[in-house]
C-alpha positions in Angstrom: 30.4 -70.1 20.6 31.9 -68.2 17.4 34.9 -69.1 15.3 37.2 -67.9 12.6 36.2 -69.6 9.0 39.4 -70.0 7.5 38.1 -70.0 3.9 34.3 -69.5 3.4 32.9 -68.5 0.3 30.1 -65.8 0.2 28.3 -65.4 -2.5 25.3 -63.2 -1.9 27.0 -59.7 -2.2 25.1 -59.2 -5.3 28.0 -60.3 -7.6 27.8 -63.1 -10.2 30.7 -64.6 -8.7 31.9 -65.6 -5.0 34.6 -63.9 -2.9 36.2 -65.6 -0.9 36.9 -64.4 2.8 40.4 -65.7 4.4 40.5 -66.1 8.1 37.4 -63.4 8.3 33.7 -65.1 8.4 32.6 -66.1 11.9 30.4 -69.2 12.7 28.7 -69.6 14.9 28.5 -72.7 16.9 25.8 -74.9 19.1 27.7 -75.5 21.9 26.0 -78.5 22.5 25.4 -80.0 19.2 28.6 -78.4 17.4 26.3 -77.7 14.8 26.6 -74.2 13.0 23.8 -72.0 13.5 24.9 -69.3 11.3 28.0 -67.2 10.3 28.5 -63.6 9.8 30.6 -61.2 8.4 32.1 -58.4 10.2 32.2 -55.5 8.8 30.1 -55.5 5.4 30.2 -52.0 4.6 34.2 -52.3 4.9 34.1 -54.7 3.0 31.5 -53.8 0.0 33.9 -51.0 0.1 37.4 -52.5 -0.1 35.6 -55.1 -2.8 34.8 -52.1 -4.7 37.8 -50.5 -4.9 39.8 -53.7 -5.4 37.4 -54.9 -8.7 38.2 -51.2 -10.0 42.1 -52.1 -10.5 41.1 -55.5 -11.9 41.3 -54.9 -15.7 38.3 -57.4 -16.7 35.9 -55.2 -18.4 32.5 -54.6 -16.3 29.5 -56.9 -16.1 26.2 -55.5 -16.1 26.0 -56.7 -12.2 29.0 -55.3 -11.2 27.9 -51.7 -12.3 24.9 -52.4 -10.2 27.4 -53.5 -7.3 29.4 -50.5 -7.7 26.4 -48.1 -7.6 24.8 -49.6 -4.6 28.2 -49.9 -2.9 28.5 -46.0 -3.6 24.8 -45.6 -2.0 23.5 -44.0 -5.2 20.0 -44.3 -7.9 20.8 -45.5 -11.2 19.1 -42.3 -12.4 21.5 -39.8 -9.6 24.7 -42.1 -11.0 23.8 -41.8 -14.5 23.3 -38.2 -13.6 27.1 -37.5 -12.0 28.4 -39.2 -14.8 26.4 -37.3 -17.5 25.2 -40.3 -19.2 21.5 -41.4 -20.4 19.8 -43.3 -17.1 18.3 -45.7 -20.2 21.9 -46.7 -21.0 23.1 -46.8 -17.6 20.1 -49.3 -17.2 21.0 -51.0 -20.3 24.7 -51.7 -18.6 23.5 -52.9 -15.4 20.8 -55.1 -17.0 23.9 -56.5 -19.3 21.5 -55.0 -22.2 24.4 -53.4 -23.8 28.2 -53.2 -22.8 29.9 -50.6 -21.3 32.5 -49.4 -23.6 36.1 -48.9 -22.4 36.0 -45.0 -21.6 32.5 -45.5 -19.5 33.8 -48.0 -17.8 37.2 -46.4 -16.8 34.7 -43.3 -15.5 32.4 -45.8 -13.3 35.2 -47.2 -11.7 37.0 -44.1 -10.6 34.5 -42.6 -9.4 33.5 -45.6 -7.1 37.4 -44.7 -6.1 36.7 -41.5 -6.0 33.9 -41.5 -3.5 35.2 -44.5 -1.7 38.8 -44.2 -1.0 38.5 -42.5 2.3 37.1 -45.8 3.3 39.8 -48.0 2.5 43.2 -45.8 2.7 44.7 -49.2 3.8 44.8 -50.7 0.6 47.1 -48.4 -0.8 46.1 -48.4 -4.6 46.5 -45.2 -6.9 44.0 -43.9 -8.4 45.9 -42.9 -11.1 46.4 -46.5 -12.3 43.2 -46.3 -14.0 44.0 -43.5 -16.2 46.1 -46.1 -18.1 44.4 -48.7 -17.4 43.3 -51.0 -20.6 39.9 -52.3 -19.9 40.4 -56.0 -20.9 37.0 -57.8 -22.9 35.9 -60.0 -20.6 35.0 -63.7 -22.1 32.0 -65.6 -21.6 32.1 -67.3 -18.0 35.2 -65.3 -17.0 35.3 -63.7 -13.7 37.9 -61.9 -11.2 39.2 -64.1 -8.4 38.6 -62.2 -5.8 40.1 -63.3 -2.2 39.7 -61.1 1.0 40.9 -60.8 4.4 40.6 -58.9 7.4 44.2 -57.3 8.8 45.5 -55.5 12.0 46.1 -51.6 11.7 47.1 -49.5 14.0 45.3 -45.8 13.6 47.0 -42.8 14.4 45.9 -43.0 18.2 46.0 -45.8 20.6 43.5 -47.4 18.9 44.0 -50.6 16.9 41.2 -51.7 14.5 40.5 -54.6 12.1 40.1 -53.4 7.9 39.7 -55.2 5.2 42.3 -55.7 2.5 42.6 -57.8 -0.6 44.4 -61.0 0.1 44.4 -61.7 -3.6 43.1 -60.4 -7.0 43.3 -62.0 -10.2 42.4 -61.4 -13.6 
């Protein structure tokens, strides 16, 4: 037997912080016990996607991890992304090994194009790409991470069909 977690926390994404899933992760249940066996997420590449995307409006300057995050979520080699963005593949290493910072214009070109390349996949969360032109990139402090809350909602496609995407239920600096 499966059911809706209303809250569940998932924390092996790759990111040094949790997101949280509203009304989303499914557990699944021993019917006889009532024990839970295991839960799952639906959808991960939607959602590595939409997670993507969402981080890239929050204004917290990136963490070594989350440039690794963003690369992988892209389906790119450190050397191919350090390559499109025309940067040295040691100091692209040196970001996502939190050897060195990524200063505020590098960081600005990472995350747009993760947008870039990832937009198609998550139209439904409406967000402008343009936002990040004027973006300031905010320091981030020791221990401080995004609060990052998402859901899954109920879209309608241009056809008959009705589907399930995620969307970010909350994002917070």
């Amino acid at each position: 037997m499966f059911r809706t977690i209303a809250r569940y926390e998932e924390a092996g994404l790759g990111l040094p912080y949790p997101v949280v899933l509203i009304d989303a992760a499914e557990e699944e249940i021993d019917h006889q016990t009532g024990e839970r066996i295991g839960v799952s997420i639906p959808d991960l590449d939607g959602l590595v996607a939409a997670l993507t995307v969402s981080r890239a409006f929050s204004p917290i300057q990136l963490h070594g991890s989350e440039v690794r995050f963003i690369r992988r979520a892209v389906g790119m080699s450190a050397k191919q992304l350090a390559s499109a963005l025309q940067i040295d593949p040691a100091t692209f290493s040196r970001w996502e090994n939190d050897k060195q910072s990524v200063g505020e214009w590098a960081d600005k070109q990472v995350r747009m194009f993760a947008i870039l390349l990832l937009q198609g996949h998550v139209q439904e969360l409406g967000l402008d790409p343009k936002e990040i032109v004027g973006m300031r990139i905010r320091p981030r402090q020791d221990g401080e991470w995004p609060k990052v809350e998402m859901h899954r909602v109920h879209r309608r496609s241009d056809g008959p069909a009705e589907t399930d995407v995620w969307d970010t239920h909350k994002l917070a600096a």
